[in-house]
Each structure stands twice: as structure tokens, then as C-alpha cells.
C-alpha positions in Angstrom: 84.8 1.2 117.2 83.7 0.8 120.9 84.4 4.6 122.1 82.4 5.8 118.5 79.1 3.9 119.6 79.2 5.2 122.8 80.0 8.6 121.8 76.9 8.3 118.7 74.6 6.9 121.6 75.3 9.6 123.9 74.4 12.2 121.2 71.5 10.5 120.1 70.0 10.7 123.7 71.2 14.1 124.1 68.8 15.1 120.9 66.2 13.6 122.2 66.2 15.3 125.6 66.7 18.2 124.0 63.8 18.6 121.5 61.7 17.0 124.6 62.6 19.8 126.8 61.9 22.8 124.0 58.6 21.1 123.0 57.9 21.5 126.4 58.7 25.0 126.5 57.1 26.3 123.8 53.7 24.7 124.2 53.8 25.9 128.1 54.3 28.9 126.6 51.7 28.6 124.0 48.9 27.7 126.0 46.1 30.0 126.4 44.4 30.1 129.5 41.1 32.1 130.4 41.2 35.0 133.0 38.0 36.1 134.5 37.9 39.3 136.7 36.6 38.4 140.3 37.9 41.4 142.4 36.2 41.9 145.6 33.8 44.8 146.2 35.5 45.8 149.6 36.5 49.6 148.5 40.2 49.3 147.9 41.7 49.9 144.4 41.9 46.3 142.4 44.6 46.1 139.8 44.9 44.3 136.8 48.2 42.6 137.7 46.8 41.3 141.0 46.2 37.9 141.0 43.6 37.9 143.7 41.7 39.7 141.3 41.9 36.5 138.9 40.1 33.2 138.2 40.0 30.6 135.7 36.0 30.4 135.6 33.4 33.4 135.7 32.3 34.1 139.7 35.1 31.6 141.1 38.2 31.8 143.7 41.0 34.7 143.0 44.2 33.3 143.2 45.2 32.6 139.8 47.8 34.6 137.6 47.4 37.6 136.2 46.7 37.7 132.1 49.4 36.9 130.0 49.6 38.2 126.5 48.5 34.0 125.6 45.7 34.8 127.8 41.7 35.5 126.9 40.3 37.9 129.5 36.7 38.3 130.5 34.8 41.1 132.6 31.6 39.9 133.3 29.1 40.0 136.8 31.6 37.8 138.1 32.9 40.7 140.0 31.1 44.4 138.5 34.6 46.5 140.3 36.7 48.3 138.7 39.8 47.4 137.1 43.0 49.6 137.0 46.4 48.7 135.0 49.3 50.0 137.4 52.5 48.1 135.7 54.0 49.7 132.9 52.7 47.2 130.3 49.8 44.9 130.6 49.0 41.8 128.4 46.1 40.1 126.8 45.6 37.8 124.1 41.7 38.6 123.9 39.9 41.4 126.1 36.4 40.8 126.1 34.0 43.5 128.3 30.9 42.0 128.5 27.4 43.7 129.3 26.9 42.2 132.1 30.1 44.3 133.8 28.8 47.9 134.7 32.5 48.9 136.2 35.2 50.8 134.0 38.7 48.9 132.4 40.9 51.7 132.7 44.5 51.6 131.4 45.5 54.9 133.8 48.0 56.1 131.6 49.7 52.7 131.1 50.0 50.8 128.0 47.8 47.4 127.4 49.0 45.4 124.1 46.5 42.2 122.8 47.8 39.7 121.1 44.4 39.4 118.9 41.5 41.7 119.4 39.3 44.0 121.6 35.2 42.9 122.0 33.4 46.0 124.2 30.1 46.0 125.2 30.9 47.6 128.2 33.6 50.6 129.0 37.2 50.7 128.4 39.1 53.7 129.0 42.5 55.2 128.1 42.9 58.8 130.0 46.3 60.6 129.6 48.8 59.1 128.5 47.4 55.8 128.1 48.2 53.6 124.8 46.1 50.9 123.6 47.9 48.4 120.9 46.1 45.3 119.0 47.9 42.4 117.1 45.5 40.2 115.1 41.6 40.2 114.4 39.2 42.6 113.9 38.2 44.5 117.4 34.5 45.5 117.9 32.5 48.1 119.8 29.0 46.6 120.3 25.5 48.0 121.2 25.9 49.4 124.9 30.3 49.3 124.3 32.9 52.6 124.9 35.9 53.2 124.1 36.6 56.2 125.7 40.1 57.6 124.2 40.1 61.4 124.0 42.8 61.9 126.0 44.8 58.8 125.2 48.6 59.3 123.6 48.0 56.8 121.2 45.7 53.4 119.5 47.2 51.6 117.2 44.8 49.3 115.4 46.9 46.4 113.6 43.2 44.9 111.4 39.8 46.6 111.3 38.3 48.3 114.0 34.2 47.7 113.8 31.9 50.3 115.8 28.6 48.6 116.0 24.9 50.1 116.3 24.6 51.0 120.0 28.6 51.2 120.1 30.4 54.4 121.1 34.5 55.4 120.2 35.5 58.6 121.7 38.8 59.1 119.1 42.0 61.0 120.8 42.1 64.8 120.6 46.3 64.5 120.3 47.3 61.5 120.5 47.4 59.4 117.4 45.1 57.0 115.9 46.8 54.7 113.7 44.9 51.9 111.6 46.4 49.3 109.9 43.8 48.1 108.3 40.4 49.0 107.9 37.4 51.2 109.5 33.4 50.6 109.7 31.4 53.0 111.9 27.5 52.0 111.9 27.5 53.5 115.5 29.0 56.7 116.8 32.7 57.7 116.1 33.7 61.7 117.7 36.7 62.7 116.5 37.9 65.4 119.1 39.4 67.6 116.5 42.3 64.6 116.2 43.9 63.2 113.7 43.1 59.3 111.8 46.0 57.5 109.9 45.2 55.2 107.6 48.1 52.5 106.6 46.7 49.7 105.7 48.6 46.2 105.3 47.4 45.2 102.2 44.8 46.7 99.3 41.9 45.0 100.8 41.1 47.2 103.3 38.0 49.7 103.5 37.0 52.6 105.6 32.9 52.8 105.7 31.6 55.6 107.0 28.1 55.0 107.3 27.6 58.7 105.2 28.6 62.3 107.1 27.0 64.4 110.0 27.4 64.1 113.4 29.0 60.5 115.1 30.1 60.1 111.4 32.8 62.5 110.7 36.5 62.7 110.6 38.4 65.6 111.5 42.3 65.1 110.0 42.9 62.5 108.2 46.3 61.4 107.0 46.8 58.7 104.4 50.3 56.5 104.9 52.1 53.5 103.4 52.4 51.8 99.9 48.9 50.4 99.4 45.7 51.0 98.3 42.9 52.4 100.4 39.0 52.6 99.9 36.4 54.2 100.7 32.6 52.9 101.1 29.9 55.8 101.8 30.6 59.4 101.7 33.0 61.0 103.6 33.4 64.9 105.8 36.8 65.9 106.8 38.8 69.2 108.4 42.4 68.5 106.6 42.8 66.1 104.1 46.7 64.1 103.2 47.7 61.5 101.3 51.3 61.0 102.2 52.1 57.9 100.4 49.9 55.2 98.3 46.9 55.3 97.1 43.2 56.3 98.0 40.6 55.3 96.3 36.9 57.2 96.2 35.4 54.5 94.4 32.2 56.2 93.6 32.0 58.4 96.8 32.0 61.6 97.8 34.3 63.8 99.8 33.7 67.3 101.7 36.4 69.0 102.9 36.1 71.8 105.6 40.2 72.5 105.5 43.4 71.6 102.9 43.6 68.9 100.6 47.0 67.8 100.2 48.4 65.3 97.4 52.2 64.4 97.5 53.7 63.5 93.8 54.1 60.1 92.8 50.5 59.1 95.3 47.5 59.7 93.9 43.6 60.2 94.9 41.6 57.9 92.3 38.2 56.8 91.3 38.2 53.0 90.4 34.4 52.9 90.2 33.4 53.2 86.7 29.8 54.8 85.7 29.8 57.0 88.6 31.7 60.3 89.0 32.7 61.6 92.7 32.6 64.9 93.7 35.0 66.7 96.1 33.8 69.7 98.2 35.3 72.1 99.6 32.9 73.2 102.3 35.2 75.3 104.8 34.2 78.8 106.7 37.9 79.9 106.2 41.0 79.7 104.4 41.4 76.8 102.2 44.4 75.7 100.3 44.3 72.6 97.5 47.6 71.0 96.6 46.9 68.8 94.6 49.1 66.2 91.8 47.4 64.7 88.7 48.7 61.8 85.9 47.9 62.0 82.2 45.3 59.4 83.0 44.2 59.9 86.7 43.0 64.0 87.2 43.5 65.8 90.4 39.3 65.4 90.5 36.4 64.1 89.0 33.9 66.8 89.7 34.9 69.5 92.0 32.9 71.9 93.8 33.4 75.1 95.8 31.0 75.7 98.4 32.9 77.5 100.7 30.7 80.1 103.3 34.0 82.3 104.6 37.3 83.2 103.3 38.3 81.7 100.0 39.8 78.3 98.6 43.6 78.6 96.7 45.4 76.6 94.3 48.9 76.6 95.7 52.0 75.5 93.9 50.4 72.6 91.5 48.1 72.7 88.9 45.0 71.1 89.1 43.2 68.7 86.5 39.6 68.8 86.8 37.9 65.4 84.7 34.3 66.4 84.6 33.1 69.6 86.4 33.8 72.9 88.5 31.1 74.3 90.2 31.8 77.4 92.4 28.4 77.9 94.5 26.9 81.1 95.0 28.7 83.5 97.6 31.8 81.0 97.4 35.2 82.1 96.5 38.3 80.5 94.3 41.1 81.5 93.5 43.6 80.2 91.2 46.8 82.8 90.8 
């Protein structure tokens, strides 16, 4: 009996050292410390992983490490120098550019991933090559706030990406632009003749346009995964997809300068009752509509062809209209 106490003994202080030791770990590693940018102005390239560059307060000694994807980092007038990412991979829980910094964040074709969100009211830039991935949260573009992309290989938003009033988002021309989640542009959004995916998460999510016209218009946009997307305000686009799921008008409408293309089995929808949308096909060429319908869900409400050059073709499907056709004057369809 003797050797079995002092073996259960040993084990129970063996436990106890043990969870000791992984609390310890993980909540070391949990901890989320702030980083505030504080290179000096002295001429010489200052790099993100530096941790010179770094302090704990705003304005106070370098010397402390270099963000951590559990860390929330600030640019403010604590130091107004550039930044420049030169590691493969830099980290962030939080990256917050405030107003007050009047240098340039710029990822130099490197890849920066936050853990939650972006806040810009000041300018981040991706040039070539650069990627730009957030976790968690919705990320903001305030009044004043850039994010200058059009040469970036890709963003992947994981929420909502909101462009204030005041806020500028200068979308990739090829690279890709991946959302999943939602989309709300009250400022200015140029789209660089690129494409926009849309995948959301879950059914909840929105895109809100803030209407059409210049800073306000998509050029390609591409509709992926399972769920349900909506739109709030009308909406101009080049080429129009939905690949898989749902998209949902709900009372808005849609003008469409290139092809509309519906896959079977996913379906473009009006959930808004009393009010009927209207597609339009507003292009100066060649237009093609391919388009799937259900017994209860037509391939349009209204539709309208408004076309100024070239003409707009059915191809392989046929296409249920619910309410109305309207072919403008000087506008061309054809359906053989």
C-alpha cells in the first residue's frame, strides 16, 4: 500500500505542475499588448519588424517587440515616418492608422494578416504583389483614410468592410478581392476594371452601394458559396455571376454594362414584396444573358434593354420574364 500512495502522490503533483505550466503558456500567449510606431526621422528605411521602431505608449522609447498577431498596433504623431513590411508575413491583431500619421503603411509586396480588423484614417498601401488578410470585425475606411490596392494580388475581407464619407478604397485591377461578408460604401470605392467576390459566411450579410455613378460602381462581380446575399441601393456592373447560392435584389435595381450569368440550381431573387426590380442591360457592345429560372422564381422581374452598341443575346437558356420587357429605342435583342 506504501509504493501505491507514493506513486498516486507523485501523479497528483505531476497534474498540477502540468496544467500550471500550460495555463501559463497559453495566457502568455494570449496577452495582447499595444505597439505604437516611434521610428526615427533620420532618413534610413524603418521596417515594420524592427523593434527600434516599437513602443508600448504613443511618442515613447523604441526597444520593444515587433507586433504579434495578439498585438493592437497604432500609427499616430508619435513618429509621422514611414513604415515598410520586409519579412514575408507580418502580424497584427488590430491596425489602426490614425490621422494624426501623415506617412504611408506599405506592405511592399509582402503579406500582413490581422487577427480582427483594419481602422484607416490615414494611408495603407499594398503595391505588387502585396496581400492583405482580416480575421474578425468589421474594418473601416474613415473620412481622410486610403486604402490604396490597385496593384495588390489579393484582400481577403473575412466580415464587412465599411468605406466611410471622406474614406477612399482603391480596389485591385487583378488581383482578387474576396469578401466574406458584407460591403457598405458611403465614400468612394474605384474598381480598376477588377473583379469583387462576394461569399458571405452566413445570410446576414448586405452589400450597400450607396446608388451607381462614379466612386460607386463595380466592375465584375462574382457571387460564391451556399448562402444568401443582399443587396441595399441600386447597383452598376461590367460582368455579372452567380456561381453558387443565392442573391437577393430585394427591391433594387441592377444595370449591367457586360454578361449576366446564372448557374442552375442558384438563383437571382427578389424577396422584397410590393416592389418590382428591374435589370438593365446598359452595355456599348456585345452582351450575352444566361440566365436559369424556377416555376416560382423568374429569371427577372422587369427587364430592360437599353443597350447603345452592338446587341444583347439569349444564349443557351431560356429566359422567364415576371412583369415586363422593355427594349429602348435604338437598342437591340436578340433571342434565336
Amino acid at each position: 500500500m506504501g509504493k501505491i500512495k507514493v506513486v498516486l502522490f507523485k501523479k497528483k503533483y505531476f497534474y498540477q505542475i502540468f496544467f500550471i505550466l500550460t495555463f501559463l503558456i497559453f495566457s502568455g500567449n494570449a496577452y495582447a499588448a499595444n505597439r505604437y510606431w516611434v521610428a526615427a526621422d533620420d532618413g534610413t528605411t524603418k521596417y515594420y519588424h524592427d523593434s527600434a521602431n516599437w513602443s508600448h505608449i504613443s511618442g515613447g522609447a523604441g526597444g520593444k517587440s515587433a507586433p504579434k498577431l495578439n498585438d493592437r498596433v497604432f500609427f499616430d504623431d508619435g513618429s509621422t515616418v514611414d513604415c515598410v513590411m520586409h519579412k514575408k508575413k507580418s502580424k497584427a491583431k488590430v491596425l489602426k492608422i490614425l490621422s494624426s500619421y501623415t506617412g504611408t503603411v506599405n506592405l511592399n509586396g509582402k503579406r500582413l494578416v490581422v487577427a480582427e480588423n483594419i481602422a484607416l484614417y490615414g494611408t495603407l498601401s499594398l503595391p505588387a504583389n502585396s496581400i492583405l488578410q482580416t480575421k474578425k470585425k468589421t474594418s473601416y475606411i474613415y473620412n481622410g483614410g486610403t486604402l490604396s490596392a490597385e496593384n495588390a494580388k489579393k484582400i481577403d475581407i473575412f466580415s464587412v468592410l465599411d468605406i466611410q464619407d471622406g474614406g477612399t478604397f482603391l480596389a485591385p485591377s487583378t488581383g482578387q478581392l474576396f469578401f466574406r461578408g458584407g460591403f457598405r460604401n458611403y465614400g468612394t470605392f474605384t474598381h480598376n476594371n477588377g473583379t469583387v467576390f462576394f461569399g458571405p459566411r452566413d445570410n446576414s450579410y448586405q452589400v450597400v452601394t450607396s446608388g451607381t455613378g462614379t466612386g460607386k460602381d463595380f466592375y465584375n462581380v462574382t457571387k460564391l458559396g451556399a448562402k444568401s446575399f443582399k443587396m441595399n441601393g441600386d447597383m452598376q456592373v461590367n460582368n455579372f455571376k452567380i456561381q453558387r447560392g443565392k442573391w437577393d435584389v430585394f427591391g433594387n435595381n441592377m444595370f449591367v454594362k457586360g454578361n449576366w450569368t446564372t448557374y442552375v440550381g442558384n438563383r437571382f431573387k427578389d424577396s422584397k414584396t410590393g416592389i418590382v426590380s428591374t435589370v438593365t442591360f446598359n452595355g456599348s457592345g456585345n452582351q450575352t444573358i444566361l440566365a436559369n429560372h424556377t416555376n416560382s422564381i423568374p429569371s427577372f422581374e422587369n427587364l430592360t434593354i437599353s443597350n447603345t452598341g452592338g446587341v444583347v443575346s439569349l444564349s443557351t437558356k431560356d429566359v422567364d420574364i415576371d412583369n415586363t420587357l422593355t427594349i429602348d429605342s435604338g437598342a437591340t435583342l436578340d433571342i434565336a
